[in-house]
Steps between C-alpha positions, in 0.01 A plus 500: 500500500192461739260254451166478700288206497107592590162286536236571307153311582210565302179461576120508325276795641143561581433633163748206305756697411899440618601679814876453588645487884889558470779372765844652475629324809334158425750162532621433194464109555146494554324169375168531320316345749612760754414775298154327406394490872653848578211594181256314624518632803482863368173433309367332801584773749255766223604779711666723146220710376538836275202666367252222592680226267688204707838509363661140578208259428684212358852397390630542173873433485794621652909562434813664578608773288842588480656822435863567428650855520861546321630852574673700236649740646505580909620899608387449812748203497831814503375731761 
């Protein structure tokens, strides 16, 4: 079983829809005020752009998503 734990911040773009900025190497023990000024700072820095539309221009919400893998079976596992 193989379980990965990966950040997920979203943000509110230029045209106010959701635009998501994933992290699959974040700290898993991050407190919400970290991760608030890690945001903030993204949507300050306004240097993501794609096709004219600002992509990070304020915070929305963010959280760890976890993902567990349980193998069935394994061939490789003989050779």
């Amino acid at each position: 079983m193989t379980t990965t734990k990966t950040l997920k911040l979203t943000f509110i773009n230029g045209q106010n829809k959701k635009a998501s900025l994933t992290m699959p190497d974040a700290a898993g023990d991050l407190k919400p005020e970290e991760v608030r000024q890690a945001m903030d700072t993204i949507v300050q820095a306004n240097v993501f752009n794609r096709k004219g539309v600002d992509l990070y221009t304020q915070t929305h919400s963010a959280e760890y998503i976890e993902r567990t893998v349980t193998s069935v079976f394994d061939d490789s596992a003989a050779e």
